[in-house]
C-alpha positions in Angstrom: 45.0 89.6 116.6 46.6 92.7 115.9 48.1 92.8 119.2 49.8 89.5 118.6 51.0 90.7 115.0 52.3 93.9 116.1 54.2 91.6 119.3 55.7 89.0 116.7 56.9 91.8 114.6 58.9 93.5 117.7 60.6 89.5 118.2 61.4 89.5 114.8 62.9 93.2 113.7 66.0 94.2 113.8 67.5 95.5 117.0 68.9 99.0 117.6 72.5 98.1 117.0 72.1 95.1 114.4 75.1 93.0 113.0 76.0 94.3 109.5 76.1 91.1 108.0 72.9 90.3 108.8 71.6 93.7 107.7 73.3 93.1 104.2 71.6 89.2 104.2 68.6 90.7 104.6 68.7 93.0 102.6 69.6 90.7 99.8 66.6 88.7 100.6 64.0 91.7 100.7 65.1 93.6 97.3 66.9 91.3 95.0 66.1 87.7 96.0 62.4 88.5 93.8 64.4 89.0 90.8 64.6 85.0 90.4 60.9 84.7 89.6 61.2 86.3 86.1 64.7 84.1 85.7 62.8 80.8 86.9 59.9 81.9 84.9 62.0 82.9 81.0 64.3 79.8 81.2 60.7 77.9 81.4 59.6 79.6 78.1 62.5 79.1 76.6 62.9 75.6 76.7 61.3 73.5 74.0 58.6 71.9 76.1 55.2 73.4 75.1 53.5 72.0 78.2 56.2 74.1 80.3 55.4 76.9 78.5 51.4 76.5 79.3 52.3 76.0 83.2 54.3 79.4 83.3 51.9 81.3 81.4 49.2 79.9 84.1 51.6 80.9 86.7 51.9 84.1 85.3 48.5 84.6 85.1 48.4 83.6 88.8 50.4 85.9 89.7 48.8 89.2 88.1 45.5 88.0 89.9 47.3 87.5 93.3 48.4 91.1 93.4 44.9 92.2 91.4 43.2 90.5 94.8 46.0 92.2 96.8 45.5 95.9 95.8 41.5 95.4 96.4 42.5 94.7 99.5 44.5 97.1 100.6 42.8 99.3 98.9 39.0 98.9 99.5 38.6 96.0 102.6 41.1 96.5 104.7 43.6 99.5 104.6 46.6 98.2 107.1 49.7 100.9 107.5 53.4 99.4 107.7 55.1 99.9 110.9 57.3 102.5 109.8 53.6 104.4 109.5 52.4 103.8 112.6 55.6 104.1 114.3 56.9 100.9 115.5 60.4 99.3 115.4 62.8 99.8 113.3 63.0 100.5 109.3 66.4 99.6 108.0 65.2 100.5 103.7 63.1 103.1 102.4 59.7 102.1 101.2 56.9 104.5 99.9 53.7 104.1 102.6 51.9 101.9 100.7 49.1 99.4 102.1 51.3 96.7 104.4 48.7 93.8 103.9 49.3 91.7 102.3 52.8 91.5 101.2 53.6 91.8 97.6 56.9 90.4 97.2 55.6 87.3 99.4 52.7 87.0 96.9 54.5 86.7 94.2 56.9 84.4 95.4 54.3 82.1 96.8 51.6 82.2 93.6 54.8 80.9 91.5 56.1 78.7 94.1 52.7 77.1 94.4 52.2 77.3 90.7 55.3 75.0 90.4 54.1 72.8 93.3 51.1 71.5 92.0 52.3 70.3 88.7 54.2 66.9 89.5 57.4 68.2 86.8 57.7 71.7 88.3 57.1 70.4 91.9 61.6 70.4 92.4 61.5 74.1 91.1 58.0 74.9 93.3 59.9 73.3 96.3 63.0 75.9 96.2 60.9 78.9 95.3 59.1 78.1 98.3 62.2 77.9 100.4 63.4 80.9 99.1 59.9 82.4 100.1 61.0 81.9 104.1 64.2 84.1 104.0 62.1 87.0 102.3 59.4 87.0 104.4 61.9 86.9 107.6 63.7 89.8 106.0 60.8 92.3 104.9 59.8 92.1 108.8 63.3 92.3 110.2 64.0 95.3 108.2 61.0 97.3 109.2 58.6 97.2 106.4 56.3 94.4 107.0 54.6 92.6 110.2 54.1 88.9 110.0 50.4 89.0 109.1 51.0 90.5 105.9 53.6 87.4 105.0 50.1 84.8 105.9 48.3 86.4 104.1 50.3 86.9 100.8 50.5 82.9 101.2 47.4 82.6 101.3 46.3 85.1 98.5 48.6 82.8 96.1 47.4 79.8 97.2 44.0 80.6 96.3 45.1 82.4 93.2 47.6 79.6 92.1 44.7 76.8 92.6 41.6 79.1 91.0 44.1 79.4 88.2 45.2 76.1 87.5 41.2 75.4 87.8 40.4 77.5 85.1 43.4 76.8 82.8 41.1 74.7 80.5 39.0 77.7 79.4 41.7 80.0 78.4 44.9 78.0 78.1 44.7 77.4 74.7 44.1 80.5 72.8 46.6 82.3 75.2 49.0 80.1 74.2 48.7 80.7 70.6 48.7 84.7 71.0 51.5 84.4 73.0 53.6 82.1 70.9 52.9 84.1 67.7 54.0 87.8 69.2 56.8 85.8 70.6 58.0 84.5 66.9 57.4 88.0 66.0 59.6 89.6 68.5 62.5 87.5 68.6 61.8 86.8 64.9 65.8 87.6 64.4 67.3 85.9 67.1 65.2 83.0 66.1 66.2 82.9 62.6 69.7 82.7 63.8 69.0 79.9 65.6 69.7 81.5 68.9 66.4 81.0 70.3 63.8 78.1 69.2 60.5 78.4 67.6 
């Protein structure tokens, strides 16, 4: 297995002299692309639906125990380096030597994408996080910093994390919602009162 994961990641990183414009794609892709989670996920809370508001604090909550499951596994089952560690390839970015498996950004990509894709209103939104989730992955291997494994098994981390979630939303939904609703009235008690922001 690692002998096929370390051979897919040669087919898919970037070659000694790479076109810039793909370089600068990817690149996109693998730092900035994960910066439309948190957008996706405040325009939810900010609209005036209060069962969209339940589904992204469930997604949220998905999330946090995706990478929770991630860091015990890189940290205490299954240590894996990066291929800039070991060496192999090329590395395009810096990134500090951190456990490769399973892949962070992925994860949180996937947990909201499936999040989104299992509630029938989301399922649109669910549907273009997780096409979105394709380009990162592809770029995070071609730039040197992740081998394909760690890309299955970030999806498969939030799929389990996304469903366990959305299993157990019955027992804490509620109560979360009201904490969260009241520091939210709190915080943006001024903007609110100017009627920039609902209640």
């Amino acid at each position: 297995m690692e002998a096929l994961n370390q051979h897919l990641f040669l087919i898919m990183n970037a070659p000694p002299q790479s076109n810039p414009l793909v370089v600068w794609f990817a690149i996109v892709m693998a730092q900035y692309a994960i910066f439309c989670v948190p957008l996706v996920m405040i325009a939810g809370w900010l609209s005036k639906d209060e069962h969209h508001h339940k589904m992204m604090l469930t997604a949220l909550l998905a999330t946090a125990g995706a990478l929770l499951i991630n860091n015990l596994i890189g940290s205490l089952l299954w240590y894996h380096p990066r291929p800039f560690m070991m060496p192999l390839g090329h590395t395009l970015i810096s990134h500090a030597p951190t456990p490769s498996f399973p892949s962070n950004h992925m994860t949180i990509i996937s947990t909201v994408a499936f999040s989104f894709l299992l509630r029938p209103t989301l399922r649109k939104i669910g549907l273009v996080m997780a096409i979105l989730a394709c380009p990162v992955a592809w770029s995070r291997i071609y730039l040197g910093v992740h081998f394909p494994l760690d890309m299955l098994g970030a999806v498969i981390v939030a799929g389990l994390a996304s469903i366990m979630m959305l299993w157990l939303q019955p027992l804490y939904i509620e109560r979360l919602y009201g904490l969260t609703r009241g520091l939210y009235r709190i915080v943006f008690a001024p903007l609110i009162a100017r009627g920039l922001l609902h209640r």
